[in-house]
Jmol script that loads the backbone (N, CA, C; Angstrom):
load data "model"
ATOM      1  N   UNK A   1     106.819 110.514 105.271  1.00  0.00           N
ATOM      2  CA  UNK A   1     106.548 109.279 104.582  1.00  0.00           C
ATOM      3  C   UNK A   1     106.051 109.610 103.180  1.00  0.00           C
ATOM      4  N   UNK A   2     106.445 108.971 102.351  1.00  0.00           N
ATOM      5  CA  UNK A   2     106.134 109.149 100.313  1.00  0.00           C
ATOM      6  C   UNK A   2     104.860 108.071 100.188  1.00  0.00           C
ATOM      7  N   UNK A   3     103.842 108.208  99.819  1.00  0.00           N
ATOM      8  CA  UNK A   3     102.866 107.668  99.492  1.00  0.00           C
ATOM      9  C   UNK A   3     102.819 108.042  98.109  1.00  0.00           C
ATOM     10  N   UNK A   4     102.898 106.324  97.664  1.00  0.00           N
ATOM     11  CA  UNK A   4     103.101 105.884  95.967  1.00  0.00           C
ATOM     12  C   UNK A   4     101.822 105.732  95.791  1.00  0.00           C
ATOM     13  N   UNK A   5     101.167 106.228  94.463  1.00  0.00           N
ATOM     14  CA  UNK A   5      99.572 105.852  94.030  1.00  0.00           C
ATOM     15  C   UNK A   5      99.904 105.604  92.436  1.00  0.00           C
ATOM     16  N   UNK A   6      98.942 104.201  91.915  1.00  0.00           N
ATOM     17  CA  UNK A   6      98.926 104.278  90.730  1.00  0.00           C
ATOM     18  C   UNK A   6      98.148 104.191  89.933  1.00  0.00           C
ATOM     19  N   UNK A   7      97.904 105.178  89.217  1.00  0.00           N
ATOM     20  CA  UNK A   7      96.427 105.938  88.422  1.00  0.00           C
ATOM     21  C   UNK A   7      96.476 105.046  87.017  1.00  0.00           C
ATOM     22  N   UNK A   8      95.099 104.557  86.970  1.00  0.00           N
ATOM     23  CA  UNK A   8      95.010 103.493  85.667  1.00  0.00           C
ATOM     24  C   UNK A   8      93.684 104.442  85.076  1.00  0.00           C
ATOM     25  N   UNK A   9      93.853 104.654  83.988  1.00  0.00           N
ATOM     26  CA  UNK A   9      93.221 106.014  83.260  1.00  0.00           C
ATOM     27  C   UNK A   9      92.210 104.504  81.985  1.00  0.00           C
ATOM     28  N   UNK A  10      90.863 103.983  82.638  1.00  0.00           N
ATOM     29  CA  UNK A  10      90.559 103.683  81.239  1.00  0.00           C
ATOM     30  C   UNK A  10      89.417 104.167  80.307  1.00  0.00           C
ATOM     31  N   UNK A  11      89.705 105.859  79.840  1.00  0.00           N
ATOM     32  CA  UNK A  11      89.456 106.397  78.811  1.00  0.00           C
ATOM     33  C   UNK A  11      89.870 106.747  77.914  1.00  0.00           C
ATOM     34  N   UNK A  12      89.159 106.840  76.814  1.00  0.00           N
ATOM     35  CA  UNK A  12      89.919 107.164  75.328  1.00  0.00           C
ATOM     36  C   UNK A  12      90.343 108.458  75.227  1.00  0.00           C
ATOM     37  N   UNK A  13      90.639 109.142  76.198  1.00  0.00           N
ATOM     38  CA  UNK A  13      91.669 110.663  76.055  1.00  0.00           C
ATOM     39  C   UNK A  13      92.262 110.799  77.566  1.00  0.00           C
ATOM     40  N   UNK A  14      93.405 111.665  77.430  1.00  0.00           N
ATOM     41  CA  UNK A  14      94.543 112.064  78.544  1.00  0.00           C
ATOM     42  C   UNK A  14      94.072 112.291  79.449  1.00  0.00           C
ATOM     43  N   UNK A  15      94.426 112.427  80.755  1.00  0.00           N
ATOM     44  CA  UNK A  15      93.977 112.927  81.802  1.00  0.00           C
ATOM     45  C   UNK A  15      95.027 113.437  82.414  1.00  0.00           C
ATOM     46  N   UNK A  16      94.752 114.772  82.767  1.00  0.00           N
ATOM     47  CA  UNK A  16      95.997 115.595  83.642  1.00  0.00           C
ATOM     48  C   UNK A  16      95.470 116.141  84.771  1.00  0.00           C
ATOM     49  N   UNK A  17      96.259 116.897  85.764  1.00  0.00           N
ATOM     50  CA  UNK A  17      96.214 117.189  87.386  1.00  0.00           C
ATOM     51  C   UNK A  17      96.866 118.201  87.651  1.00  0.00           C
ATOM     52  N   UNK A  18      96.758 119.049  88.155  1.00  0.00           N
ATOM     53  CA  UNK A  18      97.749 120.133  88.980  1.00  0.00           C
ATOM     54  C   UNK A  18      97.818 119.825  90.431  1.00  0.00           C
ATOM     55  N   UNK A  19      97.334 119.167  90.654  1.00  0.00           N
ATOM     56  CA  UNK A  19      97.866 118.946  92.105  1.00  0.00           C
ATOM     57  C   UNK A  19      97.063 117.280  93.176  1.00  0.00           C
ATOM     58  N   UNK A  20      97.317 117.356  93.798  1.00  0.00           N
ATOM     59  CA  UNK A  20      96.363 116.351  94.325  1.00  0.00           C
ATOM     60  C   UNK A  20      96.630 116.370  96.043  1.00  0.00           C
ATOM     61  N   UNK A  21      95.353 115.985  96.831  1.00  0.00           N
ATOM     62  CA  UNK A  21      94.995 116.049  98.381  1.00  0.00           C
ATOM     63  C   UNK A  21      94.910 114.407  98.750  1.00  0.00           C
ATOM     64  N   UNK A  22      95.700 113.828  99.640  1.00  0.00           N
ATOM     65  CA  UNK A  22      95.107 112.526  99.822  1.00  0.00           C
ATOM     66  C   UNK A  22      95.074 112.591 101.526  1.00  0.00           C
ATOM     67  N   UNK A  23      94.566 111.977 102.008  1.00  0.00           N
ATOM     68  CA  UNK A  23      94.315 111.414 103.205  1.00  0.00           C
ATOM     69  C   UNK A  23      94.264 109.491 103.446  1.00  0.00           C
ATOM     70  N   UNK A  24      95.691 109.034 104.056  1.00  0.00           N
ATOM     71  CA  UNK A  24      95.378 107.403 104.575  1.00  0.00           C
ATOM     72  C   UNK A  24      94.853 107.205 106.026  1.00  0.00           C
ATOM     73  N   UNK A  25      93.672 106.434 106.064  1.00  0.00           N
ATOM     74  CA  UNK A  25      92.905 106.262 107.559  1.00  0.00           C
ATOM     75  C   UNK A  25      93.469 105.048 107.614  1.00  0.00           C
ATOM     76  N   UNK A  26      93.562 104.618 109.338  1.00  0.00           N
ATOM     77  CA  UNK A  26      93.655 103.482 109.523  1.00  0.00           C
ATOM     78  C   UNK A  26      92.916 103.158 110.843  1.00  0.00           C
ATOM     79  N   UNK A  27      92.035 102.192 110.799  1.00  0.00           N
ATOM     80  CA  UNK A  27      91.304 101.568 111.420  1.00  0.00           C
ATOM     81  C   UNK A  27      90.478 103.090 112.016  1.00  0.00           C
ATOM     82  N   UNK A  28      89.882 103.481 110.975  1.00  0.00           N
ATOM     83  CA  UNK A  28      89.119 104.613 110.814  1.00  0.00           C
ATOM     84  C   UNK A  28      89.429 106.017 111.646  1.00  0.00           C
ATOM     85  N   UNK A  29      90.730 105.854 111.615  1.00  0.00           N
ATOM     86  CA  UNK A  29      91.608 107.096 112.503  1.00  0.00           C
ATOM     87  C   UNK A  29      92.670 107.715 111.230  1.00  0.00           C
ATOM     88  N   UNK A  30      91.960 109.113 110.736  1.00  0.00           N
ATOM     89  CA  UNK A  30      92.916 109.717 110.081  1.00  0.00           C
ATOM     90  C   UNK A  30      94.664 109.649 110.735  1.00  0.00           C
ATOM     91  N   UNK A  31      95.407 109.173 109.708  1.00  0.00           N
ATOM     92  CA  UNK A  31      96.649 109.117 110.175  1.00  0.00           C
ATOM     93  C   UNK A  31      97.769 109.689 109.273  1.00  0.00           C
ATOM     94  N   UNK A  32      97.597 109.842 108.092  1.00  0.00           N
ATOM     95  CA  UNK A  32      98.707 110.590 106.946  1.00  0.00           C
ATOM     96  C   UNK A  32      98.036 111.538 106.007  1.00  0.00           C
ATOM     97  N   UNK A  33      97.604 112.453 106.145  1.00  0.00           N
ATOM     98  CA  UNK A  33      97.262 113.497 105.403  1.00  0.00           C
ATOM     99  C   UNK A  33      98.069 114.339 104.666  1.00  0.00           C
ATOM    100  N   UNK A  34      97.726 114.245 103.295  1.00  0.00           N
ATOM    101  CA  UNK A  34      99.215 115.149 102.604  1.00  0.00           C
ATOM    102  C   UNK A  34      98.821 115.739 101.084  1.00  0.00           C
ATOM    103  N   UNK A  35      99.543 116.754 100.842  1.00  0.00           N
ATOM    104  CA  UNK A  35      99.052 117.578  99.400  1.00  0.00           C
ATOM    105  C   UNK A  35     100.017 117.697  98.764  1.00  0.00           C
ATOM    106  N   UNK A  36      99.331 117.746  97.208  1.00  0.00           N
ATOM    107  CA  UNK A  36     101.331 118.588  96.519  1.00  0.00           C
ATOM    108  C   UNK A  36     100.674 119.128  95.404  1.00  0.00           C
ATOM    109  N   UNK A  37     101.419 119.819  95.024  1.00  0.00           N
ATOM    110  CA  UNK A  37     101.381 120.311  93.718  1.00  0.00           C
ATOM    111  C   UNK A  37     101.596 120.030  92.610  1.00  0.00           C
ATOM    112  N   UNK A  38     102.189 118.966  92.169  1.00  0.00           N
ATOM    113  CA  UNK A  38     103.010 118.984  91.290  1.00  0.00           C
ATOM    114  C   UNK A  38     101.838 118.690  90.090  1.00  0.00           C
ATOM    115  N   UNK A  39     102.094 118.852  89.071  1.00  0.00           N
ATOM    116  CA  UNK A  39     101.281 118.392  87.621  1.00  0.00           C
ATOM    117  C   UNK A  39     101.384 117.104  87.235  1.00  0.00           C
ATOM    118  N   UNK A  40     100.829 116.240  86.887  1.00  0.00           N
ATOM    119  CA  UNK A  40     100.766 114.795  86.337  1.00  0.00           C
ATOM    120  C   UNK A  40     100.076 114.741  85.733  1.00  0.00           C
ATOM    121  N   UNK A  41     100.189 113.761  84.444  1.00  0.00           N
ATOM    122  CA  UNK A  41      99.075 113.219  82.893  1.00  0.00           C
ATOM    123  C   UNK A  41      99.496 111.891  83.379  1.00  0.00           C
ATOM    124  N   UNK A  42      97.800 110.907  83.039  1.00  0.00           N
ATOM    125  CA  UNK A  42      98.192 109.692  81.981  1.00  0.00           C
ATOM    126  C   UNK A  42      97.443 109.835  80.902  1.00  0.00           C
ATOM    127  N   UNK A  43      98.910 108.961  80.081  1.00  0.00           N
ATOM    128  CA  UNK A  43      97.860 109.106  78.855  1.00  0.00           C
ATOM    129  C   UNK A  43      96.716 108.521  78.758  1.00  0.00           C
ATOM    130  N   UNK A  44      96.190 108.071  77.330  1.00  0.00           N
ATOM    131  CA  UNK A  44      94.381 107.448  77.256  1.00  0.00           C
ATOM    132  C   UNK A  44      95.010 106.041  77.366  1.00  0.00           C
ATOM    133  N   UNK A  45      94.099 105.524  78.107  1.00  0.00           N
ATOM    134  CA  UNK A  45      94.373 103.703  78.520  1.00  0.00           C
ATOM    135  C   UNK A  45      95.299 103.534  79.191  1.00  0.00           C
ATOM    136  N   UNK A  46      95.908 104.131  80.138  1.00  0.00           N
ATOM    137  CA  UNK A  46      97.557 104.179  79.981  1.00  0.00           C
ATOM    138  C   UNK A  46      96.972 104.097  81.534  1.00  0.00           C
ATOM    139  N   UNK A  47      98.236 104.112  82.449  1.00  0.00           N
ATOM    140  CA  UNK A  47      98.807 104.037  83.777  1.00  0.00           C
ATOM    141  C   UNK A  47     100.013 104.721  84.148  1.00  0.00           C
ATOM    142  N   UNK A  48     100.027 105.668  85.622  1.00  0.00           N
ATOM    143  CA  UNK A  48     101.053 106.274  85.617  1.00  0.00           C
ATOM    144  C   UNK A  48     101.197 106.529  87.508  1.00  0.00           C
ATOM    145  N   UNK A  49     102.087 106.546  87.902  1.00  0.00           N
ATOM    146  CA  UNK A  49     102.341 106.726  89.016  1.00  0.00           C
ATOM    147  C   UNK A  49     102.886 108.220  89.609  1.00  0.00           C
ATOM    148  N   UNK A  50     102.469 108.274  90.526  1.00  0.00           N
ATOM    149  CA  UNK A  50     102.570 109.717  91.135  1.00  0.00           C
ATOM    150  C   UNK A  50     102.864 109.540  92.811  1.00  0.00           C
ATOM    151  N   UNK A  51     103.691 110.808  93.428  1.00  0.00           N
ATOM    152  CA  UNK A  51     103.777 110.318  95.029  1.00  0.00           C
ATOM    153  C   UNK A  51     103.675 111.711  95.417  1.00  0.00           C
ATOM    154  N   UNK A  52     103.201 111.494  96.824  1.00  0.00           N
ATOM    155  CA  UNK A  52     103.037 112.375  97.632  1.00  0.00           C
ATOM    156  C   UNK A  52     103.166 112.463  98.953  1.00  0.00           C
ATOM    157  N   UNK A  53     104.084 113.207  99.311  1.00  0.00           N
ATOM    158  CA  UNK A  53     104.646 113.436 100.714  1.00  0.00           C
ATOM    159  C   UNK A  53     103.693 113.364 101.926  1.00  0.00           C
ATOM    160  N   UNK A  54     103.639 112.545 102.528  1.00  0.00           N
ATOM    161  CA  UNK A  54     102.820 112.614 103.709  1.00  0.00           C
ATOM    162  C   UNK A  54     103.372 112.932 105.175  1.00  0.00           C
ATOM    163  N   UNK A  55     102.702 112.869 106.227  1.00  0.00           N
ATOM    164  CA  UNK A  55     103.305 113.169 107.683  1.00  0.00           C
ATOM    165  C   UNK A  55     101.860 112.835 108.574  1.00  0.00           C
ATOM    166  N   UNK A  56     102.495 112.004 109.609  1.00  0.00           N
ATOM    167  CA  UNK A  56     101.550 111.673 110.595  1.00  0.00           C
ATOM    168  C   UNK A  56     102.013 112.599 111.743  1.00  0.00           C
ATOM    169  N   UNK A  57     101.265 112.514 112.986  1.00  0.00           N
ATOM    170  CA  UNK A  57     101.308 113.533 113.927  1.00  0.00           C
ATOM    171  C   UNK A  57     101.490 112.536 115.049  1.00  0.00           C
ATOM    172  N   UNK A  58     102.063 112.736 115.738  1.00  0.00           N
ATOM    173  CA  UNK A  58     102.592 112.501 116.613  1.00  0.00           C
ATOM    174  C   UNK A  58     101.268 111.589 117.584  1.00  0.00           C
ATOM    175  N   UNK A  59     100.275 112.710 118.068  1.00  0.00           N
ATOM    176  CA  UNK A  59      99.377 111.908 118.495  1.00  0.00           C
ATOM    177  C   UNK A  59      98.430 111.080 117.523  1.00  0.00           C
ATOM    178  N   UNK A  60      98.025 111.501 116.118  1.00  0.00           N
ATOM    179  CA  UNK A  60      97.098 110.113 115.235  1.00  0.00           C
ATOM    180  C   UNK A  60      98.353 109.581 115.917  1.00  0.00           C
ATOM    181  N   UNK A  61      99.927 108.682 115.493  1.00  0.00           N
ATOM    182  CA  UNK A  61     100.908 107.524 116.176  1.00  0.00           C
ATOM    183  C   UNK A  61      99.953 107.211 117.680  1.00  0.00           C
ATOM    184  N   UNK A  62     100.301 107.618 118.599  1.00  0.00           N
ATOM    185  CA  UNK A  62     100.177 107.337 119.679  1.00  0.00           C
ATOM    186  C   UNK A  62      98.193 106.787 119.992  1.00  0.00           C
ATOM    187  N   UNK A  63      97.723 107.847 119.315  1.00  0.00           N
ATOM    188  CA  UNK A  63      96.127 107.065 118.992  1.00  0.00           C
ATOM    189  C   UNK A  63      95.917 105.344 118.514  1.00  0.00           C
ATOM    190  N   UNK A  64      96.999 105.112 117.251  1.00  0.00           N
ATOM    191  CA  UNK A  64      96.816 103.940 117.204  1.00  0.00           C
ATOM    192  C   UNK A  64      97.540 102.934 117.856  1.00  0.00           C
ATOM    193  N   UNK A  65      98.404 103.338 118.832  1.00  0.00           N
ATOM    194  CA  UNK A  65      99.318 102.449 119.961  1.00  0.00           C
ATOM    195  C   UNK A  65      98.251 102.214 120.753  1.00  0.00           C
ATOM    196  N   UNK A  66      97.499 103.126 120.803  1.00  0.00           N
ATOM    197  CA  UNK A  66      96.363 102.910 122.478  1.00  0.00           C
ATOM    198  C   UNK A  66      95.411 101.800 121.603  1.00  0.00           C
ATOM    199  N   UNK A  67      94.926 102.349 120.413  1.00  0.00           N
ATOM    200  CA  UNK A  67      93.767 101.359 120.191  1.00  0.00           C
ATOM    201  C   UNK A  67      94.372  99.666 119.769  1.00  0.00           C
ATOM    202  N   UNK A  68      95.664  99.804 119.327  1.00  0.00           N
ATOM    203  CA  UNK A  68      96.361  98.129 119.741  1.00  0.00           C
ATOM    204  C   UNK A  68      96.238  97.379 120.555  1.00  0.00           C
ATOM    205  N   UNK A  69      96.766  98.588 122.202  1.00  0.00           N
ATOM    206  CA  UNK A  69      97.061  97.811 123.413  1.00  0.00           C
ATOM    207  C   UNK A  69      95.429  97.685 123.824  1.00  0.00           C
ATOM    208  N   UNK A  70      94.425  98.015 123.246  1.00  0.00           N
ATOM    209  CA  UNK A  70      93.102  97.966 123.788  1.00  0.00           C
ATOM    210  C   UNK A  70      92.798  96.675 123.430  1.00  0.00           C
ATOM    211  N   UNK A  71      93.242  96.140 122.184  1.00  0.00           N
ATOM    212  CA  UNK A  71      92.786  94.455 121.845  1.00  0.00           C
ATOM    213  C   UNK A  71      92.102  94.290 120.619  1.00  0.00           C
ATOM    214  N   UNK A  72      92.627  95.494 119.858  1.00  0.00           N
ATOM    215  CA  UNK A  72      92.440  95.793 118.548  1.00  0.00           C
ATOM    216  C   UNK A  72      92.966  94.263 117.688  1.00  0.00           C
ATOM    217  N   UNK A  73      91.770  93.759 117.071  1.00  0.00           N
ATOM    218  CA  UNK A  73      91.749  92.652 116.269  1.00  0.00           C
ATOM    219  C   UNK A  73      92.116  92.441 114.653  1.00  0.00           C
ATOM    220  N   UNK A  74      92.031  93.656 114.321  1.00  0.00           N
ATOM    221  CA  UNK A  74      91.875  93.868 113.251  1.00  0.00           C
ATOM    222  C   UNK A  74      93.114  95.028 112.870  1.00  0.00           C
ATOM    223  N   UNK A  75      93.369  95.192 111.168  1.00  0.00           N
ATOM    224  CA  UNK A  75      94.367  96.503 111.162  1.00  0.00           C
ATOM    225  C   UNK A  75      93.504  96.554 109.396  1.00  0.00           C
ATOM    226  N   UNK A  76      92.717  97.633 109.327  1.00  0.00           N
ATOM    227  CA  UNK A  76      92.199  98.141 108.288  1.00  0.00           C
ATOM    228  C   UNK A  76      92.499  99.611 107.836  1.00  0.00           C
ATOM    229  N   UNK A  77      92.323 100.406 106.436  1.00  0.00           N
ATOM    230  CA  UNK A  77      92.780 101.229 106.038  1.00  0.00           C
ATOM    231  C   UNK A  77      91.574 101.502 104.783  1.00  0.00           C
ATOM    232  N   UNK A  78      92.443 103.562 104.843  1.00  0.00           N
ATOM    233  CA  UNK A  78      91.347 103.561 103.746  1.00  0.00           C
ATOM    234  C   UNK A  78      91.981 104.643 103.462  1.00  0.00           C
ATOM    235  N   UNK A  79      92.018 105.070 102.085  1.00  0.00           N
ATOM    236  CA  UNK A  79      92.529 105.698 101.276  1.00  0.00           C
ATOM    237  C   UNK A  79      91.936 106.843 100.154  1.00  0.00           C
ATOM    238  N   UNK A  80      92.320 107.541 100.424  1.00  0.00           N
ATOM    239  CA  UNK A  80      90.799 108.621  99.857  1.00  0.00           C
ATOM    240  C   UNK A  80      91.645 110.472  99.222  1.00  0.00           C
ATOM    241  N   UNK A  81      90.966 110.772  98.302  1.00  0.00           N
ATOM    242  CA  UNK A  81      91.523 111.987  97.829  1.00  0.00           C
ATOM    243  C   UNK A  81      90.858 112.465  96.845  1.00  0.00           C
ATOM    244  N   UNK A  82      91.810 113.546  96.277  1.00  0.00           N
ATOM    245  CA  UNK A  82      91.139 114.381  94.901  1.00  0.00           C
ATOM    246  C   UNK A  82      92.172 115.062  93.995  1.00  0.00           C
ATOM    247  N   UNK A  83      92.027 114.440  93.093  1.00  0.00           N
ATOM    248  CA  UNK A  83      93.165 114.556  91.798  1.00  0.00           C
ATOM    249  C   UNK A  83      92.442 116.290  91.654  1.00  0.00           C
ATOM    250  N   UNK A  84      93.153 117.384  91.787  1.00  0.00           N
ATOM    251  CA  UNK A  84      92.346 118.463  90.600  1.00  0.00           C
ATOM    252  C   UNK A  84      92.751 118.814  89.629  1.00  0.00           C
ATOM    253  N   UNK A  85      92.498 118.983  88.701  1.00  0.00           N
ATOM    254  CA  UNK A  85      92.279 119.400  88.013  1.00  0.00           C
ATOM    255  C   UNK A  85      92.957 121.358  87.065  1.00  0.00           C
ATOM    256  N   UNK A  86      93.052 121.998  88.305  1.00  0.00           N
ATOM    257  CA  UNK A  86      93.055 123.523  88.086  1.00  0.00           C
ATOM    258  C   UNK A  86      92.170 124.525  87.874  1.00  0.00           C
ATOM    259  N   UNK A  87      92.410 125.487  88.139  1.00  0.00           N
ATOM    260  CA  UNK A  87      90.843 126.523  88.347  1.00  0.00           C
ATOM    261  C   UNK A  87      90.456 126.469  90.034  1.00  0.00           C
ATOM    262  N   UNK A  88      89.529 127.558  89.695  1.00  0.00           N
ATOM    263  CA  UNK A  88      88.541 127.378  91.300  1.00  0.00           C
ATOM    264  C   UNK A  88      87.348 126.466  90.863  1.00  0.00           C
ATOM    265  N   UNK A  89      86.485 126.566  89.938  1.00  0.00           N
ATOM    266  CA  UNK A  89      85.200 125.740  89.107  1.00  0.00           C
ATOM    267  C   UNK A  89      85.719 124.647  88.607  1.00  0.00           C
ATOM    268  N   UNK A  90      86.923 124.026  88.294  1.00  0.00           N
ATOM    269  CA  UNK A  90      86.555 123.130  87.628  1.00  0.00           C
ATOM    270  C   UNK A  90      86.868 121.808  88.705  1.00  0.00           C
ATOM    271  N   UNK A  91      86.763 121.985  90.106  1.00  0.00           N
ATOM    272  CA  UNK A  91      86.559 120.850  90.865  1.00  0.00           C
ATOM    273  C   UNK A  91      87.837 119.891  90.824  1.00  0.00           C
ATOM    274  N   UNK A  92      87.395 118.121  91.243  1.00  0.00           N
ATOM    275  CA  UNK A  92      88.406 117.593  91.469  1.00  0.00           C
ATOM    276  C   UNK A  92      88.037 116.321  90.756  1.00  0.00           C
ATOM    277  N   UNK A  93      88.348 115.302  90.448  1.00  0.00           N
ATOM    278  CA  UNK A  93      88.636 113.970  90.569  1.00  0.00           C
ATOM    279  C   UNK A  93      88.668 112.953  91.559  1.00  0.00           C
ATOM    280  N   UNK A  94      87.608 112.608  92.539  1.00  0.00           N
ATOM    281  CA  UNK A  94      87.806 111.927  93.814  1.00  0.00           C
ATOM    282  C   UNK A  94      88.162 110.395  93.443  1.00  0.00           C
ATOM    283  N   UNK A  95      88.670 110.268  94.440  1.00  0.00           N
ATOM    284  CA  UNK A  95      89.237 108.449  94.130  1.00  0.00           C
ATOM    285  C   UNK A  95      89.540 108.132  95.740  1.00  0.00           C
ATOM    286  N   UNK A  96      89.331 106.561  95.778  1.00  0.00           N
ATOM    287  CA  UNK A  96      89.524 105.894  97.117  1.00  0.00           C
ATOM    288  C   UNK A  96      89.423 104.432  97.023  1.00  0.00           C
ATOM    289  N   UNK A  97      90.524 103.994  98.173  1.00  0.00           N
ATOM    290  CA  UNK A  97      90.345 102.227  98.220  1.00  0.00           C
ATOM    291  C   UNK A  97      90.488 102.074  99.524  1.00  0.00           C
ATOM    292  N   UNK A  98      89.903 100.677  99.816  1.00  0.00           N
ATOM    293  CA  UNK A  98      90.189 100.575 101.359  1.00  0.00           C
ATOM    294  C   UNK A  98      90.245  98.675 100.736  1.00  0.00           C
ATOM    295  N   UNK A  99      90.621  98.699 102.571  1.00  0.00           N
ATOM    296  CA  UNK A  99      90.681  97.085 102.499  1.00  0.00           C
ATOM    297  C   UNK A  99      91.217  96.912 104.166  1.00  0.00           C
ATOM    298  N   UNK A 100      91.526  95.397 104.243  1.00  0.00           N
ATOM    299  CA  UNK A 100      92.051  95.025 105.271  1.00  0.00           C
ATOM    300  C   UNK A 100      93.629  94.833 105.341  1.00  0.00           C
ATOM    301  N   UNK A 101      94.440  95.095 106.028  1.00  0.00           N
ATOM    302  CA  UNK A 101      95.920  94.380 106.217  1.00  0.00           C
ATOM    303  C   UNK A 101      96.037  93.544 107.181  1.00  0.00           C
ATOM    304  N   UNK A 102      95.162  92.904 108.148  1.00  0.00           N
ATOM    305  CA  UNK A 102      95.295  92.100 109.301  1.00  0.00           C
ATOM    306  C   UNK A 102      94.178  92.022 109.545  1.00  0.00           C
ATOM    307  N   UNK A 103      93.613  90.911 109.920  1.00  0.00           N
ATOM    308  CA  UNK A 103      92.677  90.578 110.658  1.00  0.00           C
ATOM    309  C   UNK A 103      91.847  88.993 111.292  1.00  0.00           C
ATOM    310  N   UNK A 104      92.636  89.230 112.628  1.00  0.00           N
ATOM    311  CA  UNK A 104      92.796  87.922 113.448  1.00  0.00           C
ATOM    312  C   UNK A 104      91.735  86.927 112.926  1.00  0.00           C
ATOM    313  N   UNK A 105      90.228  87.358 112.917  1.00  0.00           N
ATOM    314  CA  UNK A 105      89.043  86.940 112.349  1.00  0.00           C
ATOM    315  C   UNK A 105      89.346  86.202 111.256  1.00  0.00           C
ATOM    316  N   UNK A 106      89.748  86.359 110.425  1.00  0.00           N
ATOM    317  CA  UNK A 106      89.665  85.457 108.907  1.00  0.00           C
ATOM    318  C   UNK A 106      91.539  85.454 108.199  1.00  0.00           C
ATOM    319  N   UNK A 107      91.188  84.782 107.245  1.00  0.00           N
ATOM    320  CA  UNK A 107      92.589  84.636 106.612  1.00  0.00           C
ATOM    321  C   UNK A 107      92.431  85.598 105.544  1.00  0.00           C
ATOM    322  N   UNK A 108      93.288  86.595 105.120  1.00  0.00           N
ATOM    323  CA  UNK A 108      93.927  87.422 104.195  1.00  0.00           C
ATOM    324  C   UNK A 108      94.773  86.931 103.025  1.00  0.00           C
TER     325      UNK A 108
END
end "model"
wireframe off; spacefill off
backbone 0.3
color backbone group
């Protein structure tokens, strides 16, 4: 599965990446964990999109079939990673969103 992300940069200089780690949870069950390499900039103020190959496992799938047929009310997610940067010292860039996609309880 390709997981599309889109990076809205609002500082007054470039921002670049050598690689990036993301992880998508759903209903607080890691389910698509995925890395790449590739290099990406946005420019300053700017917005730019980047993707990254993901893969679920067979059992996270089957984990969230069971917690459905259990009477699972809800379908929430969360989205989490680290842009780096390059080097061993110079760390990462963390970023994350979550939210709801379903939930019997209230209107969306």
């Amino acid at each position: 599965m390709i997981l599309t992300f889109r990076i809205v940069n609002p500082n007054p200089f470039a921002l670049s990446w050598t690689g990036v780690k993301v992880n998508a949870r759903v209903n607080d069950m890691d389910l698509l964990p995925g890395v790449s390499s590739e290099n990406g900039q946005v420019e300053a103020l700017g917005e730019s999109v980047f993707k990254v190959e993901a893969s679920a496992s067979t059992l996270g799938l089957l984990r969230q079939v069971l917690n459905f047929q259990g009477g699972q009310s809800k379908l929430t997610y969360a989205l989490e990673g680290i842009l780096y940067q390059g080097g061993l010292s110079s760390g990462g860039i963390p970023f994350s969103a979550e939210g709801a996609l379903w939930d019997s309880g209230q209107e969306l």
